[in-house]
N, C-alpha and C positions, 0 to 999 in steps of 0.2 A: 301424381304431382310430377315425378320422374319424367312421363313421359311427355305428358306438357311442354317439362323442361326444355327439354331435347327437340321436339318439333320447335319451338319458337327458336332455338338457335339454329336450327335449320333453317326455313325459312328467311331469319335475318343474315345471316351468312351469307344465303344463296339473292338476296336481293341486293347487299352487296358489292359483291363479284359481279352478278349476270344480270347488273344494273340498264337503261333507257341505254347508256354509251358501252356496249358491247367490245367487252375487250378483254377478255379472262386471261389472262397468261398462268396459270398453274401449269400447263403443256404450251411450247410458242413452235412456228414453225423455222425448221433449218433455216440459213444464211441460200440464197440463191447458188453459191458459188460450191456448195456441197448438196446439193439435190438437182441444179437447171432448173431450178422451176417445176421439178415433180413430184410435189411432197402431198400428191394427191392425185390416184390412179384408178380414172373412172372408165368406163367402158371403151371410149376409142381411145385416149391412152393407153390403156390395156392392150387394143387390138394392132395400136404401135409398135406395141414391144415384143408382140409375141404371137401378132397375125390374126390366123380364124383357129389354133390352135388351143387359144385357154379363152373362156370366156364367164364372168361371173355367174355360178349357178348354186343359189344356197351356200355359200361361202360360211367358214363355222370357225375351226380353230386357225390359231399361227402359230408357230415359232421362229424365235431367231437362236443363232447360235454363230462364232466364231469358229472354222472346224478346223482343227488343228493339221487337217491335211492340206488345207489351204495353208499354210503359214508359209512366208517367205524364208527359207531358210537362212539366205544369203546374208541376211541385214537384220539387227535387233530391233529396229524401229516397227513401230505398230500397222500393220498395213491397212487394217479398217474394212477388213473383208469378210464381212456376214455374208451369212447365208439363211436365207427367211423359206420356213417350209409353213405352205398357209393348204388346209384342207377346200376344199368345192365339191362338198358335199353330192351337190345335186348330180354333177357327176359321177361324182363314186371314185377322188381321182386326188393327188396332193400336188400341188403345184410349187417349183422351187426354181430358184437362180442357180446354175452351176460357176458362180463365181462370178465375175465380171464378164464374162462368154455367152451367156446361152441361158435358157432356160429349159425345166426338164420336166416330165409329169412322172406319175406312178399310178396303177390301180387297171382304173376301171368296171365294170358290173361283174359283180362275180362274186362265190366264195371257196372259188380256190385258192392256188397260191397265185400272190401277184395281182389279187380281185381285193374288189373291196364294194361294203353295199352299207350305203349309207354313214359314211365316216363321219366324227364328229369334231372331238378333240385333238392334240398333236403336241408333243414335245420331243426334245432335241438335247445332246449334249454335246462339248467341247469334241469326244472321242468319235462320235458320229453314230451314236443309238440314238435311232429315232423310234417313238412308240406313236401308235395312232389306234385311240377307240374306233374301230367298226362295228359300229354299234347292231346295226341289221342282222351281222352273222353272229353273234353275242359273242364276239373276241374281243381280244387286244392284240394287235398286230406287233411283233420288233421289228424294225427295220434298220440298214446300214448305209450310212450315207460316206462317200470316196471324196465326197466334195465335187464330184464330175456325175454320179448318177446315185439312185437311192435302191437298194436292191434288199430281197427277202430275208429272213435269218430264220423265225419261227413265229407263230401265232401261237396264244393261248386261250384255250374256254372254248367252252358249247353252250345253248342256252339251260338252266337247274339253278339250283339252290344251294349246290355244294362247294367250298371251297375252293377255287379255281375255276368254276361257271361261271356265267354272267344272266342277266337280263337287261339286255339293253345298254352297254356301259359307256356314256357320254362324252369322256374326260380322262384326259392321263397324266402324269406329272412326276418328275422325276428329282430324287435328291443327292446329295453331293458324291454318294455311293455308289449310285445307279439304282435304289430301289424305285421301284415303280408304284405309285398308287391311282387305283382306277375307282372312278368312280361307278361304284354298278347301278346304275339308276332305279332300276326295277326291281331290284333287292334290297334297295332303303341302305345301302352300307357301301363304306370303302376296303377296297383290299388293298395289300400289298404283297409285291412279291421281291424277289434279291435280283440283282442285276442279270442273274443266270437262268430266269427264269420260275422260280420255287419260289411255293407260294408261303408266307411266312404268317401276316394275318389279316385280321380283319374286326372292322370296330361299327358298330352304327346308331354310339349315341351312349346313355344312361337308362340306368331304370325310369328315371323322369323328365329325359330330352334323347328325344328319337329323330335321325335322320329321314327323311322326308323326299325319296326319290331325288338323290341330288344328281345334278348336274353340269358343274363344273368344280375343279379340285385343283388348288396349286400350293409348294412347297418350297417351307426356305430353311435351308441347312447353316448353325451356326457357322463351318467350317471352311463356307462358299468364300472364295475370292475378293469378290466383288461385292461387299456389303459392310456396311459401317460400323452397323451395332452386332453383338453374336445373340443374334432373335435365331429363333428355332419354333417352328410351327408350320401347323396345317390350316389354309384357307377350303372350305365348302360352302358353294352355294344351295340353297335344295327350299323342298316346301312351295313347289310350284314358282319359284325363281323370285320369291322374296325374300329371303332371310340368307344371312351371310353368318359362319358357323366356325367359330378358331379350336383349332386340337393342339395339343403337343404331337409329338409326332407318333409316339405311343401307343394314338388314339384317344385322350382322356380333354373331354370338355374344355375350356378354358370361357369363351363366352362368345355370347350370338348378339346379331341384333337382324332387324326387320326393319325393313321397307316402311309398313303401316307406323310403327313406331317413331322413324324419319320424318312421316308426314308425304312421303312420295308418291305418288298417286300412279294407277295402273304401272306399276312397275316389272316389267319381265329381264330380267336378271341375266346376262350371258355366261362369257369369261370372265376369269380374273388375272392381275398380274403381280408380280409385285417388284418394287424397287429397289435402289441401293441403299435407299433408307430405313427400308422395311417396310414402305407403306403401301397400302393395299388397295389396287385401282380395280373396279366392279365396271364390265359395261352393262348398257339398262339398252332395250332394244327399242322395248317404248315410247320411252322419255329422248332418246338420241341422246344420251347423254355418256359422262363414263364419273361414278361416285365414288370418291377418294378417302379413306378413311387411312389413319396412324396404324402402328405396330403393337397399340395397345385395342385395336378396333372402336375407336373412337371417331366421328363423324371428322370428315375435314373440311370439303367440299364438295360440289356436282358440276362438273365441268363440260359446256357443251350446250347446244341445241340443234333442236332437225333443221337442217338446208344445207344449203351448197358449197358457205363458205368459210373462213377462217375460223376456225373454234365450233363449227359445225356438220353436224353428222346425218345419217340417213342406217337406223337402225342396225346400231356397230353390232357386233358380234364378241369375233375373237379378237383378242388385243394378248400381245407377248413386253417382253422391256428388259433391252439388253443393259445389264445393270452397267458395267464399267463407265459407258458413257450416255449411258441416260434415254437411249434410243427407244423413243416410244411406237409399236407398231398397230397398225386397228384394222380389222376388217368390218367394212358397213354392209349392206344387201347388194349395193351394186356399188364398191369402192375400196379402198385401201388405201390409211392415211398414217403418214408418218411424221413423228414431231420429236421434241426432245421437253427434256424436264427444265422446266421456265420456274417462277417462282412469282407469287400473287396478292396482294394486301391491300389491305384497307386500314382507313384508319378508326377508331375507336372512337378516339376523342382524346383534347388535352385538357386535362384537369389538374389546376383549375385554368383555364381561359383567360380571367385576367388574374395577376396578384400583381403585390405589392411589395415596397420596400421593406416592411414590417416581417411576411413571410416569402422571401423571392423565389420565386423558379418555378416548373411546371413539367409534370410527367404526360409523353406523349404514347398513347397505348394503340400497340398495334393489332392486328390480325393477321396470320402469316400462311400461307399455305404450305410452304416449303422452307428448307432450310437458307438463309441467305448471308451476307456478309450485308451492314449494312453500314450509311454514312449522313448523316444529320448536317445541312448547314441550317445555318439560323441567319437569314437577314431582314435590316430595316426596311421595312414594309415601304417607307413615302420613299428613299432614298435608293433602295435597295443596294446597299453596302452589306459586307459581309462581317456578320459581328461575331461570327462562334463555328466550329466544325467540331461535332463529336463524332467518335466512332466507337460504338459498344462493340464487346468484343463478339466474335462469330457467334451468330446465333442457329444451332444446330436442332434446337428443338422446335417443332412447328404447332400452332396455337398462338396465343397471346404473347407478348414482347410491351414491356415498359421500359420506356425511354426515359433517364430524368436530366432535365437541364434546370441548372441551378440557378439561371439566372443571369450569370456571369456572362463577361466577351471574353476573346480571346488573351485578353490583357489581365484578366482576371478582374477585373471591376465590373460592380452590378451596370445592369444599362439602363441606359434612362428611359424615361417614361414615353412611349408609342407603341404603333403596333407593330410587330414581328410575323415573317413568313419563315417558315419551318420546311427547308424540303429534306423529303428523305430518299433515297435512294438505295434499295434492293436490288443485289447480284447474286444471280445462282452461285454455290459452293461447286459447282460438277455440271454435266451436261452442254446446258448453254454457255458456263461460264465463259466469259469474254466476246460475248455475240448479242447480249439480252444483259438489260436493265427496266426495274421500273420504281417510277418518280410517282413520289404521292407528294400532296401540298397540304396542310395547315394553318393555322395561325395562335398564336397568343399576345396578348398587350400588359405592357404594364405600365399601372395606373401612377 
C-alpha cells in the first residue's frame, strides 16, 4: 500500500510540474548579464573557449569550489570566482578554469604519476585538495590545486580486497575535515580515509541491507559553512544505479529508497549533489532528468527532460552545487549546464472553493519544491480591485504549504459575495533571490 502511495504522488507531482506548458523552475537559468548568454556549453562553444584542446569524451564527475588562493586579498567583498574541476573520462584527463584566464587540463593515459585511466568521480575543497577516483588503475588520486595548475600529491590503492585497495572505485567525496570517502564499486562498500591519507574505515551496509556496487557517494558535514540546517550524512547511489542509500556518517543505515519504488522507469542513476538546504539532487542519465529529494530522503520532484533547451538535458552525468549561492553545475554526454536554485509550485487546490457568510474564508494549499518567501494578493475577479495582501511568514520547509484567508479585505470586513482571483507569488530565499519569481493563479467565490 506504501508503495502505491508513493508512485501515485510521484506521478502527480511530476504531471504537475512537467505539465503540456513546460516550464519547471525548481533549477532557472542565470540573468544574461552574469553568464553572456552561456549557461549552456556544447560542443562548439566549447571549442570557443578552449580551441581543439578539450573536447567532450565521456564526461563523468564536476566539482566546483571557491579556492582560497584565488581570493582577492585587497577587498573583503566576494569576488565570485569558482573554479569547476569536471573529469572527460574518455580522455583520461580533468578539465578546469585557472580563474578567469585560462584553462588547464591534468592526466592523460597512463598509470603513473600524473596518468590517469579511466577517471570517474572528483571533488575539491576550499584549501585546494582535489581527489579524483581512477577507477581503471583501482586508486584514488590526491591532487593540489594553486588555482593556476592542479599538480600530484600522492595516490592510494592497488586493485584486492584489503583495506586501502580498490576495485574499481567510481566516486569520491570529501567532508568538512578533509576525510575522503571513496566509493569502491567492485567491493560493494565505502571507505574512508583522514585527510592525510590513513585509511580509517570502512562500511557496506547491515546484516540485512547490503551495498550493491555503488557508484556514486556525496557528503554533508553538520559543521559546513554554507548550509542551513546542521544535517550530517552520507548519500550512495549503488544496485545497478537505482537505489539511493543515506548513512550517518559512521556508516550506519538511516534509509534507501528506489527508483522501482518511484515508479521511474529505466532509470540509470549518476551523480549526486547536495545543497544549502540539504536537499539531495540525483542525476538519471536515462530519463535526462535530475530527481530531487529533501534531507529526510523524501521524494520532491524530477526536474528536466531530453533535448536542447531550457530545463532540458542530454544524458547528465556529473552535477556539483556550490552551496553559498546556489550554483547549479551538470555535465550531460555532450554539454555542461549551469543554473541556480529557482523554486517551483503548484497549486493543490482551495478548499472550500466557494463558502459563505455562515462559514467565511478559504485555505489555499500549496505544493513547493523549495524553500520560498511568499505573497498572496486577493482581487475581485469582474473588477479586479485589490481586496486583501497576505504574507505568511517564510516558509523554509519544502512539501505542502496552507494558506488561510479568512475571508476578510484589507479593511477587515468580510467581502461581498463574487468571484475572487488569488495570486500568489513565490521568491527564492538564496540563489536566484532577486532575479526569479513565480506567479500561480486561483480562485474562490463567495456565495
Amino acid at each position: 500500500m506504501k508503495i502505491k502511495v508513493i508512485i501515485l504522488a510521484f506521478l502527480l507531482i511530476s504531471s504537475k510540474l512537467l505539465s503540456d506548458e513546460y516550464n519547471p523552475t525548481t533549477l532557472v537559468v542565470p540573468p544574461f548579464k552574469h553568464t553572456f548568454g552561456y549557461s549552456r556549453i556544447t560542443r562548439s562553444s566549447l571549442k570557443m573557449v578552449a580551441g581543439d584542446k578539450i573536447k567532450f569524451n565521456n564526461p563523468q564527475g564536476i566539482a566546483a569550489v571557491k579556492l582560497r588562493a584565488l581570493d582577492d586579498k585587497s577587498t573583503k567583498e566576494d569576488d565570485d570566482e569558482l573554479t569547476i574541476f569536471a573529469v572527460n573520462s574518455g580522455d583520461n584527463e580533468i578539465f578546469y578554469n585557472k580563474g578567469f584566464k585560462g584553462f588547464g587540463t591534468y592526466g592523460g593515459f597512463g598509470s603513473g604519476e600524473g596518468k590517469l585511466w579511466n577517471p570517474m568521480g572528483i571533488c575539491a575543497n576550499p584549501k585546494g585538495d582535489v581527489w579524483v577516483a581512477d577507477s581503471e588503475n583501482d586508486r584514488i588520486v590526491k591532487l593540489f590545486s594553486d588555482g593556476k595548475n592542479l599538480t600530484f600529491v600522492k595516490s592510494i590503492g592497488e586493485f584486492g580486497i584489503k583495506n586501502g585497495e580498490f576495485d574499481g572505485p567510481t566516486d569520491v567525496a570529501m567532508d568538512f575535515d578533509g576525510r575522503v570517502y571513496v566509493a569502491d564499486t567492485g567491493n560493494d562498500r565505502v571507505q574512508i580515509f583522514s585527510s592525510d591519507c590513513e585509511f580509517l574505515f570502512s562500511f557496506s551496509g547491515t546484516a540485512d541491507f547490503h551495498l550493491i556496487k555503488p557508484n556514486a557517494i556525496a557528503v554533508i558535514d553538520e559543521r559546513e559553512r554554507w548550509s542551513f540546517f546542521s544535517s550530517e550524512f552520507i548519500i550512495v547511489i549503488d544496485d545497478s544505479r537505482t537505489r539511493i542509500v543515506q548513512f550517518t556518517k559512521d556508516g550506519k543505515l538511516i534509509s534507501s529508497i528506489s527508483t522501482y519504488s518511484l515508479g521511474i522507469e529505466n532509470a540509470r542513476l549518476g551523480y549526486v549533489a547536495i545543497d544549502y538546504y540539504s536537499n539531495i539532487y540525483v542525476t538519471d542519465e536515462n530519463n535526462s532528468q535530475i530527481h530531487i529529494f529533501d534531507k529526510e530522503l523524501q521524494f520532491i520532484t524530477s526536474f528536466g527532460r531530453k533535448g536542447t533547451g531550457n530545463a532540458e538535458f542530454t544524458n547528465p552525468r556529473g552535477i556539483t552545487i556550490w552551496k553559498r549561492y546556489g550554483q547549479v553545475f551538470i555535465l550531460g554526454q555532450n554539454e555542461a549546464q549551469y543554473y541556480w536554485v529557482g523554486v517551483d509550485a503548484y497549486v493543490k487546490g482551495v478548499f472550500p472553493a466557494i463558502f459563505a457568510e455562515e462559514e467565511p474564508g478559504a485555505t489555499i494549499s500549496l505544493f513547493m519544491t523549495q524553500p520560498a518567501h511568499i505573497k498572496v494578493n486577493i482581487y475581485r475577479k469582474d473588477s479586479g480591485d485589490l481586496v486583501r495582501t497576505l504574507i505568511p511568514k517564510l516558509k523554509r520547509e519544502i512539501g505542502e504549504e496552507n494558506i488561510v484567508w479568512d475571508g476578510l479585505d484589507k479593511d477587515g470586513q468580510l467581502v461581498s459575495p463574487g468571484k475572487y482571483k488569488i495570486e500568489i507569488t513565490l521568491r527564492p530565499t538564496y540563489s536566484s533571490k532577486g532575479n526569479f519569481e513565480k506567479k500561480l493563479t486561483c480562485y474562490a467565490e463567495r456565495q
